[in-house]
NUZA-420821 format. One record per atom (N, C-alpha, C): residue number from 1; residue in three letters; atom name; x, y negated, z negated. Coordinates in steps of 0.1 Angstrom, whole numbers, padded with zeros to 4 digits. Layout:
<NUM, ALA, CA, <X, Y, Z>>
...
//
This chain:
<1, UNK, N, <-0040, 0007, 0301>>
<1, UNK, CA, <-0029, 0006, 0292>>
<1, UNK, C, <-0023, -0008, 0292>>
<2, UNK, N, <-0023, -0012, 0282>>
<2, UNK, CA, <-0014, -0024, 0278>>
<2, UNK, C, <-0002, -0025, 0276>>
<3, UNK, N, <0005, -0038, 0274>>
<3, UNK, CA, <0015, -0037, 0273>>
<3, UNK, C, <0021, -0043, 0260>>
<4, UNK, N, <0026, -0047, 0243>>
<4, UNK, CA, <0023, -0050, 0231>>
<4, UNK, C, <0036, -0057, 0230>>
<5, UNK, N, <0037, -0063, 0220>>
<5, UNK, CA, <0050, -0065, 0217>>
<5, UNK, C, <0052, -0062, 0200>>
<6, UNK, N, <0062, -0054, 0195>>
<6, UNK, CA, <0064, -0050, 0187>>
<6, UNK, C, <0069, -0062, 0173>>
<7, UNK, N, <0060, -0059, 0163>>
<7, UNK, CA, <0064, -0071, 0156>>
<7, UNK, C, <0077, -0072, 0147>>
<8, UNK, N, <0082, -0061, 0148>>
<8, UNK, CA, <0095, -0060, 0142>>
<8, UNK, C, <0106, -0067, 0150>>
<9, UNK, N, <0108, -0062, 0163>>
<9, UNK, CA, <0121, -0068, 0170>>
<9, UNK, C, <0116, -0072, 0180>>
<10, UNK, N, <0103, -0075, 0187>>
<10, UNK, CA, <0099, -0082, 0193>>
<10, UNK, C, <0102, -0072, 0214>>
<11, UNK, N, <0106, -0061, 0209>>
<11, UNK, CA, <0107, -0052, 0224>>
<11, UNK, C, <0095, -0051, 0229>>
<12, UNK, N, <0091, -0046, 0239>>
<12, UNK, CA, <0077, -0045, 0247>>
<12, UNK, C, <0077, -0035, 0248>>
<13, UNK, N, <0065, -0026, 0247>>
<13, UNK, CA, <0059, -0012, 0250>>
<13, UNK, C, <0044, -0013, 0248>>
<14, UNK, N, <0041, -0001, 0246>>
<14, UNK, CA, <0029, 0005, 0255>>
<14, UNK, C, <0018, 0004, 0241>>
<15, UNK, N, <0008, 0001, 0245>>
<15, UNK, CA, <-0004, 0003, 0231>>
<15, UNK, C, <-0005, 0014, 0228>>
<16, UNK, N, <-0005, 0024, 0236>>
<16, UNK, CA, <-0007, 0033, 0234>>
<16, UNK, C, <0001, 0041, 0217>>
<17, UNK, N, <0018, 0039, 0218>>
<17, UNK, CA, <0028, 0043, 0215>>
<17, UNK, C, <0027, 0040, 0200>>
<18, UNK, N, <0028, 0050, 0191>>
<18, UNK, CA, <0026, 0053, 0177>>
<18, UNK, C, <0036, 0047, 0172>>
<19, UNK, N, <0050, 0044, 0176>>
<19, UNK, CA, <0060, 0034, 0169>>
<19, UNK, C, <0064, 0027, 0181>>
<20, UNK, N, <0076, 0019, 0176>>
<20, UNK, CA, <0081, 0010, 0188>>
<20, UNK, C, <0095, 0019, 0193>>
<21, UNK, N, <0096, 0021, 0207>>
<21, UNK, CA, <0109, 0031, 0210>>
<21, UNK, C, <0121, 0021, 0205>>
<22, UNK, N, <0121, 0013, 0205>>
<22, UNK, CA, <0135, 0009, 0202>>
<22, UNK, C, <0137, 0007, 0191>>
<23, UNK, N, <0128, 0000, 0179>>
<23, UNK, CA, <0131, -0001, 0163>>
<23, UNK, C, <0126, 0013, 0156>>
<24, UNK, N, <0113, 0020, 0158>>
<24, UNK, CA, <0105, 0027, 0152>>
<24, UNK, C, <0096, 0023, 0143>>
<25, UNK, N, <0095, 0010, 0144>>
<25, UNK, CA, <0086, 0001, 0135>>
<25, UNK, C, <0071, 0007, 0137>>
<26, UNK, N, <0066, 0010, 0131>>
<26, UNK, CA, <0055, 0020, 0130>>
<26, UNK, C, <0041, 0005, 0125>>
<27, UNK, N, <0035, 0003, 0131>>
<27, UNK, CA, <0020, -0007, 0125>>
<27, UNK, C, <0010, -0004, 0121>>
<28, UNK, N, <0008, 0014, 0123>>
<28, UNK, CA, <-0005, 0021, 0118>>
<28, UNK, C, <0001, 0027, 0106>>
<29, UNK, N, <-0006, 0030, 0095>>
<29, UNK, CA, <-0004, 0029, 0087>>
<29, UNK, C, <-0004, 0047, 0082>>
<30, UNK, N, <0000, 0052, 0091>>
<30, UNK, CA, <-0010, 0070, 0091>>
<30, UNK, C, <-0021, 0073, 0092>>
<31, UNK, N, <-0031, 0064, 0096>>
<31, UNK, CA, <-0044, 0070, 0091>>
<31, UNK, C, <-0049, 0060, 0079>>
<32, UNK, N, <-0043, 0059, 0072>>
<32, UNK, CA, <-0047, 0055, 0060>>
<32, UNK, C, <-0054, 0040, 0060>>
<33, UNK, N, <-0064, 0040, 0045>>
<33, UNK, CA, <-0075, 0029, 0051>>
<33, UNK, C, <-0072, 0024, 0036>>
<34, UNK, N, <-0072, 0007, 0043>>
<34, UNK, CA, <-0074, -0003, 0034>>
<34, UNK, C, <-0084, -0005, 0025>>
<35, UNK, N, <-0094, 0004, 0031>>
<35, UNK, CA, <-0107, 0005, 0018>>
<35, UNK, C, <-0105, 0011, 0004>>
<36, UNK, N, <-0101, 0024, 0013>>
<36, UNK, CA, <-0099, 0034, 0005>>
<36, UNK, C, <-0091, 0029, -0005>>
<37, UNK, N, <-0080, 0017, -0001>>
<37, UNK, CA, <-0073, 0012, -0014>>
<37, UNK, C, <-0078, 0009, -0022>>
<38, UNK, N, <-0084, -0001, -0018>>
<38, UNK, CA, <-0092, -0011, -0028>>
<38, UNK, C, <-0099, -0004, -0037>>
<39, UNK, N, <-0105, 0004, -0034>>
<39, UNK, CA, <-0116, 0016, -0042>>
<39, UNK, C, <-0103, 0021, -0050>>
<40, UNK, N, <-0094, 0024, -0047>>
<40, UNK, CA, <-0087, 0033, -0057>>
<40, UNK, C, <-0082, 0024, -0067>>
<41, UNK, N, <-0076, 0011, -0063>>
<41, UNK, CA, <-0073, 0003, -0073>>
<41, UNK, C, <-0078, -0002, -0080>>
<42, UNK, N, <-0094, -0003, -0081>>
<42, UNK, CA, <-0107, -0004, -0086>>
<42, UNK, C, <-0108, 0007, -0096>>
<43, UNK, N, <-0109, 0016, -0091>>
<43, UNK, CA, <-0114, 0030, -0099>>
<43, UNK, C, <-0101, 0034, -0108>>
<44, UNK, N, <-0087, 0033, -0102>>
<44, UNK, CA, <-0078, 0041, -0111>>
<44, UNK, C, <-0066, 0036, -0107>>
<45, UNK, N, <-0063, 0019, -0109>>
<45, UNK, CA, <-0059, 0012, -0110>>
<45, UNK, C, <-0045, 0012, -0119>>
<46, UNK, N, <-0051, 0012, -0129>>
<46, UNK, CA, <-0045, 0013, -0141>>
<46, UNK, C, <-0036, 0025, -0146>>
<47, UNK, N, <-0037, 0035, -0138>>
<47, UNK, CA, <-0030, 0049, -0136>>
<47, UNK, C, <-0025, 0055, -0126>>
<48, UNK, N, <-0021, 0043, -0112>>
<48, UNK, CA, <-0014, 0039, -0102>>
<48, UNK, C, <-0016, 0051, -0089>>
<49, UNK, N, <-0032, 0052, -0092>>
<49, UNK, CA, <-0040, 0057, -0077>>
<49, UNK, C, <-0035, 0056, -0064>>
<50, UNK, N, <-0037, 0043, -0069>>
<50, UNK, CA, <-0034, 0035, -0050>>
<50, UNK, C, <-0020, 0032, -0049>>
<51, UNK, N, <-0011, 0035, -0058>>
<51, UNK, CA, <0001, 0036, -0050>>
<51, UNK, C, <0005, 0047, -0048>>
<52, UNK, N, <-0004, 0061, -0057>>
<52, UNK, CA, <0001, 0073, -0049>>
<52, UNK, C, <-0003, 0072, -0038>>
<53, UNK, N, <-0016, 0068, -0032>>
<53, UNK, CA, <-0022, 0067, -0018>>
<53, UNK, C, <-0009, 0058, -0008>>
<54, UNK, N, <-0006, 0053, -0013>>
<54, UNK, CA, <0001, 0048, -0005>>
<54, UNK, C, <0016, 0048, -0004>>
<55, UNK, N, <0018, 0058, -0008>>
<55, UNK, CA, <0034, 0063, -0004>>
<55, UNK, C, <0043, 0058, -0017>>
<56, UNK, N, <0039, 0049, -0023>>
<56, UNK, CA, <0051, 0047, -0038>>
<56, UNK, C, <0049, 0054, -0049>>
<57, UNK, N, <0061, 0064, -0049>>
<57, UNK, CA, <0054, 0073, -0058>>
<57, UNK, C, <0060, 0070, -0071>>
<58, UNK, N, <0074, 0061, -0070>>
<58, UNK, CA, <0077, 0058, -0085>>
<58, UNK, C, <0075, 0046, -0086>>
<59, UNK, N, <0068, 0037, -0080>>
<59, UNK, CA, <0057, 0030, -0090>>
<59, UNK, C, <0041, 0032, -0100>>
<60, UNK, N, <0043, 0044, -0092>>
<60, UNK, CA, <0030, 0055, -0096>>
<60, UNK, C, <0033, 0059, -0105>>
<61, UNK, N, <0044, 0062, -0112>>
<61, UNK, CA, <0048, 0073, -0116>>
<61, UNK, C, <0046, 0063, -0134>>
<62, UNK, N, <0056, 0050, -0131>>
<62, UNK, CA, <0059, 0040, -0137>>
<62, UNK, C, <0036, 0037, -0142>>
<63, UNK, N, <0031, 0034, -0135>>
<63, UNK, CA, <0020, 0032, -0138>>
<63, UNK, C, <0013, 0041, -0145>>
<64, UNK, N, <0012, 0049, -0141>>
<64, UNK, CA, <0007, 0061, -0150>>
<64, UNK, C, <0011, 0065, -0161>>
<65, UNK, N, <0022, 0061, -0165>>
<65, UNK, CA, <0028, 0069, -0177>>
<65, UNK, C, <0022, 0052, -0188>>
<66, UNK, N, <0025, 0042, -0179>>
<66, UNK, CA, <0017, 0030, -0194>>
<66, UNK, C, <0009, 0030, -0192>>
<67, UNK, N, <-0001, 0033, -0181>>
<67, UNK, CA, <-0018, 0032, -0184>>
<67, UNK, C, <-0017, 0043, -0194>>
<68, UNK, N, <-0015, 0055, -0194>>
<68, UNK, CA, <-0017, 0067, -0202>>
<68, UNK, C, <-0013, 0063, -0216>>
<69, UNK, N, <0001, 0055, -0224>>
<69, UNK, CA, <0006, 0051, -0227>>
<69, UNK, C, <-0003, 0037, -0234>>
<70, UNK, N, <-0007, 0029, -0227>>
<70, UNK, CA, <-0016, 0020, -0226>>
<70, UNK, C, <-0031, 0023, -0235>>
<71, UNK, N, <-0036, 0036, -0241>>
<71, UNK, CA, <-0047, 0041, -0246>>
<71, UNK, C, <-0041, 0036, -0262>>
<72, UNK, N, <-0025, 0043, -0266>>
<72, UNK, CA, <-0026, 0037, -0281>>
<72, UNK, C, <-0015, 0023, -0281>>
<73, UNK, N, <-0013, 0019, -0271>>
<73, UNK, CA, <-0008, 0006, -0276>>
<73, UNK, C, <-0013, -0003, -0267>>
<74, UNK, N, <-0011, -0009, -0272>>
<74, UNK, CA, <-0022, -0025, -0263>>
<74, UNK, C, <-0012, -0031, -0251>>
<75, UNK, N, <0000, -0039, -0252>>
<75, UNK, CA, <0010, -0042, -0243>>
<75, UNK, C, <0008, -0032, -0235>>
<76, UNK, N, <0014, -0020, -0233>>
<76, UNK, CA, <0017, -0016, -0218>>
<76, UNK, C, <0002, -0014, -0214>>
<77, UNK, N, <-0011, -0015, -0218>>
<77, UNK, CA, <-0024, -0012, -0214>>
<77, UNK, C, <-0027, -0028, -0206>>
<78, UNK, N, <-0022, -0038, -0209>>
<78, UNK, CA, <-0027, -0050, -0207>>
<78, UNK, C, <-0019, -0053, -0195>>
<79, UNK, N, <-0005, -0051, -0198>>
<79, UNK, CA, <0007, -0054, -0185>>
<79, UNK, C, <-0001, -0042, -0172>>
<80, UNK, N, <-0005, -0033, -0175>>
<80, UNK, CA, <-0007, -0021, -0161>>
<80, UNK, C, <-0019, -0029, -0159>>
<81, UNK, N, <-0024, -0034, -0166>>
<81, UNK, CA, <-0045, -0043, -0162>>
<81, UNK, C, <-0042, -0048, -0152>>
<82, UNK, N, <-0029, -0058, -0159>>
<82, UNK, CA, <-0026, -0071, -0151>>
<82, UNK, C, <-0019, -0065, -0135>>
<83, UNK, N, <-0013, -0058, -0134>>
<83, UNK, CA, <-0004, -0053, -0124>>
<83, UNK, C, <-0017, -0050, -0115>>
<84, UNK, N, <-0022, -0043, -0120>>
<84, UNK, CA, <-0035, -0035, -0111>>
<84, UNK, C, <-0042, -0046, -0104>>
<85, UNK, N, <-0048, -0058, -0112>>
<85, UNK, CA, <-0050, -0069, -0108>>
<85, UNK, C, <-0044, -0072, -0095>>
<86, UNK, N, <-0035, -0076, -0099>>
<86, UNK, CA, <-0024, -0084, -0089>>
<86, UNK, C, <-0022, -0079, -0074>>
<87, UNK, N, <-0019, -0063, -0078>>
<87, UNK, CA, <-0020, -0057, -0064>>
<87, UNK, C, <-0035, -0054, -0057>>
<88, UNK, N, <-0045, -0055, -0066>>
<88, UNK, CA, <-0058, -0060, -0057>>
<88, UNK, C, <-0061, -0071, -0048>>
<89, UNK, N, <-0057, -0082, -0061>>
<89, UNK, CA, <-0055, -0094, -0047>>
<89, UNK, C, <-0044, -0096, -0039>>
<90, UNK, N, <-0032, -0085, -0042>>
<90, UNK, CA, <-0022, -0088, -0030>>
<90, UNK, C, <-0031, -0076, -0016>>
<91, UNK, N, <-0038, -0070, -0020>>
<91, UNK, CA, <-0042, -0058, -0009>>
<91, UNK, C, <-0056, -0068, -0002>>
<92, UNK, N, <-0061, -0079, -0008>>
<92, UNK, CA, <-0074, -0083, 0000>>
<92, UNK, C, <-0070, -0093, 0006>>
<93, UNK, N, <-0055, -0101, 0005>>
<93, UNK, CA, <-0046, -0108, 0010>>
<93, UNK, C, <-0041, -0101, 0018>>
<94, UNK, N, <-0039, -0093, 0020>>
<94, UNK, CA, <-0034, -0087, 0035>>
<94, UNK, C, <-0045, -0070, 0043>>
<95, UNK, N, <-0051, -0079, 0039>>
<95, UNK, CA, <-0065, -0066, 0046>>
<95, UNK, C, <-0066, -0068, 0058>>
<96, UNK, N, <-0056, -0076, 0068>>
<96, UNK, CA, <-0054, -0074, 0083>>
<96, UNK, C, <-0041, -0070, 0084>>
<97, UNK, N, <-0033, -0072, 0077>>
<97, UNK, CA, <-0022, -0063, 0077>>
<97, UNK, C, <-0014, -0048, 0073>>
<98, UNK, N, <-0023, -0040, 0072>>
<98, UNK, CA, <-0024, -0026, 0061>>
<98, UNK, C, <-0003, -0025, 0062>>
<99, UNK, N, <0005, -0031, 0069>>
<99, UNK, CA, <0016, -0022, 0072>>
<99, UNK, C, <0026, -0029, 0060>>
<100, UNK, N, <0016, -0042, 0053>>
<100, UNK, CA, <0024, -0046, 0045>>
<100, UNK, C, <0018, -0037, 0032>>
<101, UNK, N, <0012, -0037, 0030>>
<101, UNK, CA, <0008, -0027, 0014>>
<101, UNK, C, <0012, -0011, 0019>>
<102, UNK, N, <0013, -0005, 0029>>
<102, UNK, CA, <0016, 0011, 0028>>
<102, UNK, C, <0029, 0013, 0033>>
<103, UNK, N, <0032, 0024, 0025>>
<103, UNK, CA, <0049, 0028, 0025>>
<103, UNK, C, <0053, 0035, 0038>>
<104, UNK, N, <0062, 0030, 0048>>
<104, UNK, CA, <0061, 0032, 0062>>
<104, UNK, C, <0072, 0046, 0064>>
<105, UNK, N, <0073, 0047, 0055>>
<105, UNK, CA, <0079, 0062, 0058>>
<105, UNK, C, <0075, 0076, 0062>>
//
């Protein structure tokens, strides 16, 4: 057993320990995998996949309705392209970080 220091408030505990006892600053992400993002943002991007995957559900919610929305008018199809974009390269910019792209709740 090690001993870590938590990157939130900087307390010391145990590697073991699923959050930090004193903040609850959580660094695992659930389980959940940075791949799997990428693939989703890839595949269904534009219909806000990978932010259901990842805990934002009304950004999801917001994406989905102009990707869907996005089929007869061009603007909100082009603005969700671009977003989906953006959050691809914000997720391969922090592919050692997962605790900044998933919703720590």
């Amino acid at each position: 057993m090690a001993m870590v220091y938590c990157r939130e408030c900087g307390h010391k505990h145990s590697d073991r320990a699923k959050a930090c006892p004193k903040c609850g600053y959580c660094a695992i992400p659930n389980g959940k995998s940075i791949a799997v993002y990428l693939v989703l943002v890839w595949l269904l991007g534009i219909w806000g996949g990978h932010k259901f995957y990842a805990g934002k559900t009304t950004q999801a919610v917001i994406m989905l309705l102009m990707g869907t929305i996005g089929w007869l008018l061009i603007v909100p199809g082009v603005a969700v392209c671009v977003w989906a974009f953006v959050d691809f390269i914000i997720a391969l910019c922090n592919i050692n970080t997962p605790e900044k792209i998933f919703d720590s709740k």
